[in-house]
C-alpha positions as CSV (number, residue, x, y, z in Angstrom):
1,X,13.2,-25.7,21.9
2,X,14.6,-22.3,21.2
3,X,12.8,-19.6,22.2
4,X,11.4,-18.1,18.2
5,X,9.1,-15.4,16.9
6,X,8.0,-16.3,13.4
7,X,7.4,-14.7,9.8
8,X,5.6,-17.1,7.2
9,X,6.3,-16.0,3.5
10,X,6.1,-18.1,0.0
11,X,9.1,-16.0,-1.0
12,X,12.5,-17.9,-0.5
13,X,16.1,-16.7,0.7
14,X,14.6,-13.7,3.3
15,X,18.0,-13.3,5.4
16,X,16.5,-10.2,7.1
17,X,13.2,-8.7,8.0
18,X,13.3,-4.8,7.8
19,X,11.1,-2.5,9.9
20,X,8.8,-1.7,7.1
21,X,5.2,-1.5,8.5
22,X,3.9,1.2,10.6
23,X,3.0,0.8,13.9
24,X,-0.5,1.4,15.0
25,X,-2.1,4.5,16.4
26,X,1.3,6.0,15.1
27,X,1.5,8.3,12.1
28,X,5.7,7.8,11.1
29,X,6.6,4.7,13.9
30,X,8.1,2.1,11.3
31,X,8.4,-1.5,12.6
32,X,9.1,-5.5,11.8
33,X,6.0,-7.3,13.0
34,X,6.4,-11.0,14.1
35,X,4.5,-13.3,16.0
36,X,5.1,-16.1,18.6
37,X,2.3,-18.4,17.1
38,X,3.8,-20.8,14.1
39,X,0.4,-21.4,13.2
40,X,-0.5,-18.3,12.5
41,X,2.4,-17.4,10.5
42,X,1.4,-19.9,8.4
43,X,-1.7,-18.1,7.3
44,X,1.1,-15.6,5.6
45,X,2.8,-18.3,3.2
46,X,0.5,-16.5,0.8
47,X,1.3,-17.6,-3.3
48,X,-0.2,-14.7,-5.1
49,X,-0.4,-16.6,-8.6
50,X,-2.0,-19.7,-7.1
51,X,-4.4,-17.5,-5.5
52,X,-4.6,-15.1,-8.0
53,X,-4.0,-11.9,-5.5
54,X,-1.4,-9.8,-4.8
55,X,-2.6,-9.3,-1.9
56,X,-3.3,-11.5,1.5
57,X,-6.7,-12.4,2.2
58,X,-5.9,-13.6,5.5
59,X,-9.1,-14.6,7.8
60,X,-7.9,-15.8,10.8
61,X,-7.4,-14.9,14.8
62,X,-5.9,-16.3,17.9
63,X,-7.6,-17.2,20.9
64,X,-5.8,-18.3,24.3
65,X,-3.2,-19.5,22.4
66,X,-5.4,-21.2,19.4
67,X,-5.7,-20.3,16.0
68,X,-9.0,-20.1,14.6
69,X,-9.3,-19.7,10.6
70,X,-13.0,-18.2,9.8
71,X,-14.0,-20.0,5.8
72,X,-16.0,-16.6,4.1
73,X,-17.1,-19.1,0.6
74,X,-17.0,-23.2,1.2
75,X,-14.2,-24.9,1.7
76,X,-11.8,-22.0,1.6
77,X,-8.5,-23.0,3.4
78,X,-8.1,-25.7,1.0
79,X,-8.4,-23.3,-1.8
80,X,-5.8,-20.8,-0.7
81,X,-3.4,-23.1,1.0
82,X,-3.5,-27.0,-0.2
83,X,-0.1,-27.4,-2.5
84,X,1.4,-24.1,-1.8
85,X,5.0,-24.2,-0.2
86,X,6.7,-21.5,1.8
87,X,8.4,-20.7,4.4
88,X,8.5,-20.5,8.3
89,X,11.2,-17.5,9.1
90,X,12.3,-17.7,12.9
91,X,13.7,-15.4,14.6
92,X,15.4,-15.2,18.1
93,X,12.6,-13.7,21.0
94,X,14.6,-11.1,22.5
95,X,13.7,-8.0,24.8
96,X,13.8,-5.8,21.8
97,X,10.4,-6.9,21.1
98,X,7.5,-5.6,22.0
99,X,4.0,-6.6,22.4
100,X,1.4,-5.4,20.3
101,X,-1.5,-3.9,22.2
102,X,-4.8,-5.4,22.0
103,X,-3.2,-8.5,19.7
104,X,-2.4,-11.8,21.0
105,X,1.3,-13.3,20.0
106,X,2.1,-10.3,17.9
107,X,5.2,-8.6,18.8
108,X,7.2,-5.6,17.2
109,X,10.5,-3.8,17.0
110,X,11.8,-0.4,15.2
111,X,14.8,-2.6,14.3
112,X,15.1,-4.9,11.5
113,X,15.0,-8.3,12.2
114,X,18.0,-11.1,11.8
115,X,16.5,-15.0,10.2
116,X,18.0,-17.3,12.7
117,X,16.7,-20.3,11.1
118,X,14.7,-21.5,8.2
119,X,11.8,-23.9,8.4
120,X,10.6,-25.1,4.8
121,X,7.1,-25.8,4.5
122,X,6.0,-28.2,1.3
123,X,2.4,-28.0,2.0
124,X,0.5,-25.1,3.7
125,X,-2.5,-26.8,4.1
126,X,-1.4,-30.1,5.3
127,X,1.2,-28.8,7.8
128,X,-2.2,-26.8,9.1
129,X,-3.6,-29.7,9.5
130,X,-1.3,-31.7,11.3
131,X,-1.8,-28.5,14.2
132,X,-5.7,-29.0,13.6
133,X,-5.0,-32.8,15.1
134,X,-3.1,-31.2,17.9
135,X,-5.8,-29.1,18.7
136,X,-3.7,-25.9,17.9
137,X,-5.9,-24.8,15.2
138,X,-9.4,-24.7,14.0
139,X,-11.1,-24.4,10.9
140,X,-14.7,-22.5,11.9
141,X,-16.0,-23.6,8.3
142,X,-18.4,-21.7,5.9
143,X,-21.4,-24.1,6.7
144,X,-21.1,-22.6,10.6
145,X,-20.9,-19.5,10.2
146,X,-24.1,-17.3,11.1
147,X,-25.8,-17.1,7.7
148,X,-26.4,-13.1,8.6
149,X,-23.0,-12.8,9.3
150,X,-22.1,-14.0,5.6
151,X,-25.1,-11.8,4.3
152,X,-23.5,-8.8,5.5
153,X,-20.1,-9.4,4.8
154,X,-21.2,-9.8,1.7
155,X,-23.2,-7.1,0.7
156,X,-20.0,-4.7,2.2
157,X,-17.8,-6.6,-0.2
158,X,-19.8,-5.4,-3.1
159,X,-20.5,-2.1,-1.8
160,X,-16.5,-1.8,-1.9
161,X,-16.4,-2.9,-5.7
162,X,-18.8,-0.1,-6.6
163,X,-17.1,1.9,-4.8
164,X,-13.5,1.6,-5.8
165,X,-15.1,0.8,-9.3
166,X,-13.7,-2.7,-9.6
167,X,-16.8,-3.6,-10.4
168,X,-15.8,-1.5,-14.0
169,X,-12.7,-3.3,-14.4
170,X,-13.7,-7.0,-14.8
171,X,-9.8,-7.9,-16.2
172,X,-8.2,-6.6,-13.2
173,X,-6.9,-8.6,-10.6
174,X,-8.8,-7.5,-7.7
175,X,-12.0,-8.6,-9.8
176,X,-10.9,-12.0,-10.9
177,X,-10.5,-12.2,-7.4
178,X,-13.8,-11.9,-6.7
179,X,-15.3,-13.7,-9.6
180,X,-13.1,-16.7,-9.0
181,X,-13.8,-17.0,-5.1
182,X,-16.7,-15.0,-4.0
183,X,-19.0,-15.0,-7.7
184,X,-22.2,-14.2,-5.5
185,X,-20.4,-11.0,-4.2
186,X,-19.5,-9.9,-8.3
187,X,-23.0,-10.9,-9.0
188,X,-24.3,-8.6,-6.1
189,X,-22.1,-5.9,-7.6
190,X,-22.8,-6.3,-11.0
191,X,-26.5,-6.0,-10.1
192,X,-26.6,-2.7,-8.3
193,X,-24.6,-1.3,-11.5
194,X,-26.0,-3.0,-14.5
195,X,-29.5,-4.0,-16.1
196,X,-29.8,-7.5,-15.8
197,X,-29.3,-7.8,-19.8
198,X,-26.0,-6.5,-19.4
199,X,-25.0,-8.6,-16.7
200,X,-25.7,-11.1,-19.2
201,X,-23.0,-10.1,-21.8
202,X,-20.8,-9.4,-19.3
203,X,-21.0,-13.3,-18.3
204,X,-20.9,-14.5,-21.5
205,X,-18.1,-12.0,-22.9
């Protein structure tokens, strides 16, 4: 098997990845950022309409060589990723990459980046799964995780939609968001904004 660095992305007919991010701890370092762990380029395959965000909401981390995917709200890797296709970008592992310090399997270059091959994927969620049997990945779901842990995760969500004023802006996409994935994080926001009577008509409206 080839030696590959991949790029996951729902968007098809990529023939080159440019060096468009900026590299860490660096203030005008521009770089392509790939990693060497299919399975968590995966995570990236990210349909923005299906999951109604522009945005990737990506909660997951490698460990040793494992990917492990943390669930915020219940059963939330079957919400972002069951029936979304994409694609698995691969591209060649050369010595023009760099590792990424303090990341595992994450790799960089100032250069843009060639597709070598293509690797459609029809189903996000049950190609995941297929690595979950292999004991490549693992799904730490909702129901595990430390119920403070959710608590305060949650409370700094809503803190940010104060904040930023989403919380305002109940049409916008950020808040549908929220109200569609994580309603008792809009409900926390509403709360420390409005009377509870106007919470009310908000719901209803």
């Amino acid at each position: 098997m080839k030696n590959y660095l991949f790029h996951g992305s729902h968007a098809s007919g990529i023939e080159t990845l440019h060096a468009t991010s900026k590299l860490h701890g660096t203030e005008d370092t521009m770089v392509v950022y790939l990693t060497a762990n299919p399975v968590y380029a995966l995570f990236y395959i990210w349909d923005a309409a299906h999951n109604k965000r522009t945005g990737k909401y990506v909660t997951c981390f490698i460990k040793n060589g494992k990917v492990y995917y943390e669930e915020q709200f219940p059963d939330q890797l079957k919400a972002f990723y069951q029936g979304v296709s994409g694609y698995l970008y691969c591209i060649p592992h050369t010595e023009e990459f760099a590792r990424v310090e303090g990341w595992e399997d994450m790799w960089y270059s100032p250069k843009d980046a060639e597709i070598s091959e293509v690797r459609f994927i029809p189903d996000v969620y049950e190609e995941l799964l297929k690595y979950e049997r292999e004991g490549k990945f693992e799904v730490i779901s909702y129901e595990k995780v430390a119920p403070e842990r959710i608590r305060d995760l949650y409370e700094h969500m809503a803190q940010k939609l104060v904040h930023n004023g989403i919380v305002k802006q109940p049409d916008c996409e950020e808040a549908v968001f929220y109200q569609t994935y994580f309603a008792p994080v809009w409900r926390m926001a509403l709360e420390s904004v409005y009377p509870l009577q106007r919470i009310e008509e908000i719901n209803n409206s």
